[in-house]
Each structure stands twice: as C-alpha cells, then as structure tokens.
C-alpha positions, 0 to 999 in steps of 0.5 A: 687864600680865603675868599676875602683875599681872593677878592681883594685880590680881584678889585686891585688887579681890576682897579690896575686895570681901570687905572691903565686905561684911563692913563693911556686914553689918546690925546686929540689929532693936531690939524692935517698940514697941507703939503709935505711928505707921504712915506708909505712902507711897500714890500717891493718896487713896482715895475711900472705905474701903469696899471694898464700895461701889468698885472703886478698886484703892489701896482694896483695896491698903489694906484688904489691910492691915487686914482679915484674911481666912477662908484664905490659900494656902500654897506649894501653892496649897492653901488653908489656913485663918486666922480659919477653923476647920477 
C-alpha cells in the first residue's frame, strides 16, 4: 500500500468515525413527571431498613437514598451545610 492510499485510507476511517458521532448525539431529556415508580436494581434484600439496628451495608446503600443528611463535602473536602444552618 503507498502512502497516497495509505492516506485515503486514513481520512475515510476518520470521516466513518466523524460521521458515527455526529449520528449518535442524544436528544434532550423529556420533563421528570411527578409520581410514578422507582425500580432500583439491588444485589440482595435487605433485612431491615433500620440503618440503626445493622451493619449490612445494602441498607446503608439504601438509606443513602432516602435520608438527607445535616452537611455534605464540597470539592475541598470542607464541610458545607444541607438541612443545617449556619
């Protein structure tokens, strides 16, 4: 193969590729809908929901979703308050 071809070669598998992105770009989100069903996929069925009474980490990984928590971190790992004030 020569160079010449070598290069056409080249800008057609780019031009593929170009063409792959720009076909596969997502389209906007709909609007969230209020109500309805979360399904969340969990490897196990969790003995309690009571994070205070187990040390079985699916129910933390749970609970994390539901209880907001009195700070969180930033990107400077300072705290910064949520449900507190102040």
């Amino acid at each position: 193969m020569n160079l010449h071809a070598r290069r056409r070669s080249i800008a057609a598998v780019a031009l593929l590729v170009l063409s792959a992105l720009v076909v596969s770009t997502a389209r906007a989100q709909d609007q969230p809908k209020a109500g309805g069903v979360l399904k969340v996929a969990m490897i196990g069925e969790p003995p309690t929901l009571d994070l205070h009474t187990t040390t079985a980490t699916i129910v933390q990984q749970i609970t994390w979703h539901v209880y907001e928590g009195l700070y969180t971190y930033d990107r400077t790992y300072s705290a910064v308050p949520l449900l507190v004030e102040g």
